[in-house]
C-alpha positions, 0 to 999 in steps of 0.5 A, a space after each residue: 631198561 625200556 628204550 625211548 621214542 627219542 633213543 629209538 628213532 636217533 638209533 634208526 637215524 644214525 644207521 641211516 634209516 636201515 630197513 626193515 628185516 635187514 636189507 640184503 641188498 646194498 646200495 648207495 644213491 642220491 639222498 644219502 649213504 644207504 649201506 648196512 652198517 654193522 652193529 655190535 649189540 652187548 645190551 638191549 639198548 644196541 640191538 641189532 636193527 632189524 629187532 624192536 620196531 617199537 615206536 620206530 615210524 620209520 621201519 614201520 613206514 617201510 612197510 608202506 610201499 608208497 607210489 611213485 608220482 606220476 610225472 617227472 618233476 621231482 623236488 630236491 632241498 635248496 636251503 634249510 634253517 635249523 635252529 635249535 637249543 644245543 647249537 648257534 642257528 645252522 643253515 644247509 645249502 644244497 646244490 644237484 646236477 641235471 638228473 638230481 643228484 645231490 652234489 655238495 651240502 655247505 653248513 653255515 653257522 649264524 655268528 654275531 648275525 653273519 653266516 659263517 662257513 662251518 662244513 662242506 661235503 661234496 659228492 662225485 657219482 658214476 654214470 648210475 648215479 651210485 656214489 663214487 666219494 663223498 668227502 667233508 671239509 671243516 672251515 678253519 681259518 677262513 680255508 677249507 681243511 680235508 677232514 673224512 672221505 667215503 669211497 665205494 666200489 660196485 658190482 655190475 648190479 649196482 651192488 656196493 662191492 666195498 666201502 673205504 673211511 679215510 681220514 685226513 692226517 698230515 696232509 694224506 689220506 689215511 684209510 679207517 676202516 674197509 668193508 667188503 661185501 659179497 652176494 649171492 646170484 640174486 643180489 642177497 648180501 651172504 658175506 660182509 667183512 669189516 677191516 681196521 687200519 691199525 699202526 698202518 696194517 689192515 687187520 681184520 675186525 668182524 665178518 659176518 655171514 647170511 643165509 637166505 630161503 627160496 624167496 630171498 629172505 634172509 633167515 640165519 646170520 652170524 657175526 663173528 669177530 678177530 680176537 687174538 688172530 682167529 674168528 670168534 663167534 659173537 652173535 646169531 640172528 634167526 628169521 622166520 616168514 609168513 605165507 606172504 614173506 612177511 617176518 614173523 619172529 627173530 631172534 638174537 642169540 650170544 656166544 658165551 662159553 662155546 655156545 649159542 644163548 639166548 638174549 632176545 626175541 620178538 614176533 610180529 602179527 599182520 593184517 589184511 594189508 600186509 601191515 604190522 599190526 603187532 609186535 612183541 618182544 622177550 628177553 631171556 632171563 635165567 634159562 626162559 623167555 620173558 616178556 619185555 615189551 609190546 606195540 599195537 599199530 592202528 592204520 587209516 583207510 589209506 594204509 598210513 600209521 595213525 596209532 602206535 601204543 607201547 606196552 611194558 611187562 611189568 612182571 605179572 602183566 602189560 602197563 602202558 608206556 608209550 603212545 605215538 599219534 600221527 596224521 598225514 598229508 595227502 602223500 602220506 607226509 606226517 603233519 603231526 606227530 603227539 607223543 605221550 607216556 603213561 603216568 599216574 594212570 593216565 597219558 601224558 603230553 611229551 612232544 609234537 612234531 607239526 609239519 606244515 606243507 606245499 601243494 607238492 608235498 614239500 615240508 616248508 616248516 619243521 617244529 618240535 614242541 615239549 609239554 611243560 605240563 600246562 602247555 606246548 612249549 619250544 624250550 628243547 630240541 627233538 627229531 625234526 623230519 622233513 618230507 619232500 617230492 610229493 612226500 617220498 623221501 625225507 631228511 632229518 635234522 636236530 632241532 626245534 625249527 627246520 624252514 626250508 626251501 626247495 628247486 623243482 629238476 626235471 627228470 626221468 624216474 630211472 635216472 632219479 630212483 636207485 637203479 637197483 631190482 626193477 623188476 617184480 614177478 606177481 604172485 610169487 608162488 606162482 599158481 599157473 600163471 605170474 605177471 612180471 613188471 618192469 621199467 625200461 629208461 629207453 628202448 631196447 632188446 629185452 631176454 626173459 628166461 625161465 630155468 629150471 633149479 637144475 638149469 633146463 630152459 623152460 622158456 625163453 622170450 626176446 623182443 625189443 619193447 620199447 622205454 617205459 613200464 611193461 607187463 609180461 605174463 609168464 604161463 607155467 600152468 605145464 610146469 611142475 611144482 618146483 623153484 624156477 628162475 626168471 633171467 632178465 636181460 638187456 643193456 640196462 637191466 640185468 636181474 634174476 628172480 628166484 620163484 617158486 610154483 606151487 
């Protein structure tokens, strides 16, 4: 029942690269739909994706706070060519505006050597750069025929508020599904409801609940779903954090005869860093855990993943399953990517993925390599990811060759990066004295309050700072122990910060 690198990653994939830890806060933005899509786990191989980082480098590189590049040119995909062993060659053309937004992607298909219209999206935004709609489009009969549309909805904090699926159906649209999302004063998403159209009545179909400690951190949720006109619960998940909000153990529990049992369970170890050095998974298995599976994660000195092996329990000890290699650009972009399992004692070639680059961290060619067990062959398609813009972002394909091209666009890091919490206080606790550290798109007036949990002002500072990063130090070297909040205030940065002194 052991998961696959590849079943691992096209997980990840489809939820469009969630987070690590679930994230709170939700968001929609330029490189691609980036809400939290619910999952209804019933076995190990649907498990929610905050649990079993396995293999998966994309949760684990989420851990690898990269840096923003210093100047303003960024570099946005033009056009890519995929060519794969399930499909007619493909090829991806993109268009932007001036801030970088991605506005349409037209498909096009290779037939009897001419590139032939397949699908087109188009994407309209808000004046925060948030997705407004995105809407598909198939070629059929030489015109362009509706097929799905996406809208959504914000809170003032760029919050998705709620998203609606349409789909096309004798010449309307007809709504699928609805989701609403409501949040705490901090931004955490506590509530999320989920709605289907069915004979043309909204019914409710799942709602779930979250809970959150004195930094943020999600630790309790619960998923419930409609059955026979009430809410019943289905699944709970349970978090727990290190000194340095850093999630240590969760656990997945199922409701069955009106009560919570276990299913599964996993914790992670650290190192000096921050980074995951270790994870371990349990199932339960006839009222006690029992062992499941296990990762061991080296780093080079630049804090880039560079070793990745899997464990599986046999049931009287580990035996290796799964081993990931992996080297980097100098953004941090992977170049290689080798693949192995444990056979006959010994590791086993499956794939490589090999990236090939320009000098500005754009992934130029994509190839997918299987061992055939005497050498690399192109004879299957795998994950293909490319990197872009110096290497901080990525786009993923399917496929055995992805070659791709890309346009430079000038623009401001506000206007490209998702204007969501800028804002940062360090350390959080607080001993005496924290740094707050913001970024302002252009000169304004700015307020920082600093409240008591009970609502008595500590201290408050205005002043009008001018656009770029800014450093405040806060003094709370008189202030008792307790959880403070820190209020920032201007016309283009509203945001609370939840810290604790100790």
């Amino acid at each position: 029942m052991h998961r696959s690198l590849y079943g691992t990653l096209l997980i990840g994939f489809t939820l469009q690269l969630l987070m690590f830890a679930m994230p709170h806060k939700l968001s929609a933005h330029n490189s691609s739909i980036e809400y939290t899509l619910d999952v209804q786990p019933d076995s190990l191989s649907f498990l929610p994706p905050n649990f079993s980082i396995g293999l998966d480098i994309e949760r684990l590189k989420f851990l690898d706070t990269k840096s923003t590049a210093a100047d303003q040119t960024y570099y946005f995909p033009d056009t890519v060519v995929v060519l794969s062993t399930d499909f007619q060659p493909k090829r991806y053309i993109f268009t932007y505006n001036s801030t970088g937004y991605q506005l349409s992607r037209l498909i096009q298909e290779l037939q009897n050597s001419i590139w032939t219209n397949s699908s087109y999206d188009i994407r309209t935004f808000d004046n925060n750069g948030n997705i407004l709609t995105n809407q598909v489009m198939s070629w059929i009969n030489g015109s362009w025929s509706n097929e799905t549309k996406l809208t959504f909805t914000y809170t003032s904090n760029n919050l998705v508020l709620t998203s609606l699926s349409e789909q096309w159906l004798n010449s309307q649209w007809v709504g699928t599904t609805r989701e609403t999302f409501t949040y705490d004063v901090f931004g955490n998403n506590v509530a999320h409801l989920t709605e289907k159209n069915i004979s043309g009545s909204w019914q409710n179909n799942s709602y779930s609940i979250f809970t959150y400690d004195a930094f943020n951190n999600r630790i309790n949720g619960i998923r419930q779903v409609w059955n026979i006109n009430t809410w019943t619960n289905q699944q709970h998940y349970i978090y727990a954090y290190n000194q340095n909000q850093g999630m240590i153990y969760s656990r997945i529990e199922n409701w069955i005869e009106n009560d919570w049992v276990n299913l599964f369970e996993e914790d992670y170890t650290y190192n000096g860093s921050g980074y995951v050095v270790g994870y371990t998974g349990r199932i339960w298995v006839e009222n006690n855990w029992e062992n499941y599976e296990k990762y061991t994660y080296e780093y080079n000195n630049l804090d880039y993943l560079i070793n990745a092996t899997g464990e599986i329990w046999t049931g009287s000890g580990w035996e290796y399953a799964e081993r990931g290699q992996y080297d980097h650009n100098a953004f941090g972009g992977r170049q290689n990517s080798l693949i192995q399992k444990w056979f006959s004692n010994d590791w086993t070639n499956i794939s490589l993925l090999v990236n090939a680059y320009d000098n500005n961290g754009n992934t130029l060619t994509s190839d997918f390599y299987a061992w055939d067990g005497e050498t690399w062959v192109q004879n299957s398609s795998g994950l293909l990811e490319m990197f872009y813009s110096n290497s901080l972002f990525s786009m993923f394909y399917v496929g055995y060759r992805a070659e791709a091209s890309y346009t430079s666009i000038e623009v401001g890091q506000k206007e490209f990066l998702p204007p969501v919490n800028h804002a940062k206080c360090y350390p959080n606790p607080i001993v005496d004295k924290s740094i707050l550290t913001f970024n302002l798109s252009a000169d304004d007036l700015v307020r920082i309050d600093i409240i008591t949990s009970s609502g008595m002002l500590v201290s408050s500072i205005a002043n009008r700072l001018t656009k770029g990063h800014h450093q405040i130090e806060l003094n709370l070297s008189e202030s008792p122990s307790g959880v403070y909040i820190i209020n920032i205030e201007s016309s283009t940065l509203n945001q609370v910060i939840k810290s604790i002194k100790k």
